[in-house]
N, C-alpha and C positions, 0 to 999 in steps of 0.2 A: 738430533738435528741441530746443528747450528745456527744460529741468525743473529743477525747483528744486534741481538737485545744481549748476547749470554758473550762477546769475544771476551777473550782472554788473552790475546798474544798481541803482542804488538805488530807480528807480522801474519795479515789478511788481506785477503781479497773477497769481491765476491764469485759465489761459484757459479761456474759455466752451466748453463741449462738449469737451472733451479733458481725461483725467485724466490728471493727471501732469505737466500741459505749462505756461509760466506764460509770460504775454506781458511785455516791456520795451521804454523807450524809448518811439518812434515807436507801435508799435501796442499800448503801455500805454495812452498817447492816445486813438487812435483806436477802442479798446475801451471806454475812459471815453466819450469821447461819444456811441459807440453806448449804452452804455447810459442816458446821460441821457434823448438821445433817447427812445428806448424804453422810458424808464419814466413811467406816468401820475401826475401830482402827485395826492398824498395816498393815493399804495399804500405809501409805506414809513410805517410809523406812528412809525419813533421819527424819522424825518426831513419831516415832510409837503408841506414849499415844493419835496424835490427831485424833479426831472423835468421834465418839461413837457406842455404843454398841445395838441400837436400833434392828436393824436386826436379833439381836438372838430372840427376842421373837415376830417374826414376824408368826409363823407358832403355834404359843400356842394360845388354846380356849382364846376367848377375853376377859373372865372377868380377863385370868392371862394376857395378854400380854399389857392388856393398865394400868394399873399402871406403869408396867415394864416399857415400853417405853417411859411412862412419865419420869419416874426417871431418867433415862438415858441421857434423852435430860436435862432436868434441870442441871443435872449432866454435861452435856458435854458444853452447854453453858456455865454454872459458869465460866467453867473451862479456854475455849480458847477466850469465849468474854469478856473480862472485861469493854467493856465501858455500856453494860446494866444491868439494874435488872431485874429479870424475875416476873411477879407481877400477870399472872397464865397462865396452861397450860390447855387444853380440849383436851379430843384425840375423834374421831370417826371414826366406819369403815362404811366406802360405798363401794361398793361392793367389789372387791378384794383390797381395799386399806386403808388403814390408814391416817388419815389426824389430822396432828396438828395444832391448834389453839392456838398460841401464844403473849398473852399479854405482852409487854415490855416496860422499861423507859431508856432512856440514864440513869444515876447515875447521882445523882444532880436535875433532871429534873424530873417535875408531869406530862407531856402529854405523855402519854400511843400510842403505837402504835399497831398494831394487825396483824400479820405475819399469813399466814396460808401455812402449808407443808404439802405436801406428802410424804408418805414414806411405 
């Protein structure tokens, strides 16, 4: 368990749902893009462009909505995470849900990590 007594990295946050505990590294990342992901553009008011846009084509027949969503998130990653490159995205729905399968490199860096969201 982590907590802000032991960080070690210079890049942290604290984790989502757990007090006390703060994520670094790799799943600083991977918690950052979930939260892009999952944030709607224009819910944070002193930031309005961040987030993305997924959730509008959340209720369209699937062969429109997942390209859609794809783009969106590629789009929104670019955008607010700069230390990765997105190197590919998979989308599938199981039952009421959308799930992203996300391919990613730090920039600079060939080992590839694999994020997977819901949404």
């Amino acid at each position: 368990m982590k907590t802000i007594d032991n960080i070690e990295s210079v890049d942290f946050q604290p984790k989502f749902g757990e007090i006390g505990e703060v994520v670094e590294n790799i799943e600083d990342i991977n918690q950052c893009i979930r939260i892009i992901l999952s944030t709607p553009k224009r819910s944070d008011p002193h930031r309005p462009e961040f987030g993305s846009d997924i959730w509008k084509y959340i209720d369209y027949p699937v062969n429109e909505a997942i390209p859609n969503i794809i783009r969106e998130a590629i789009d929104a990653v670019n955008t607010w995470e700069p230390r990765v490159e997105i190197k590919s995205i998979r989308a599938k729905v199981e039952q009421a849900n959308v799930i992203l399968q996300i391919e990613w490199v730090l920039k600079g860096s060939e080992e590839p990590t694999l994020l997977e969201v819901i949404v």
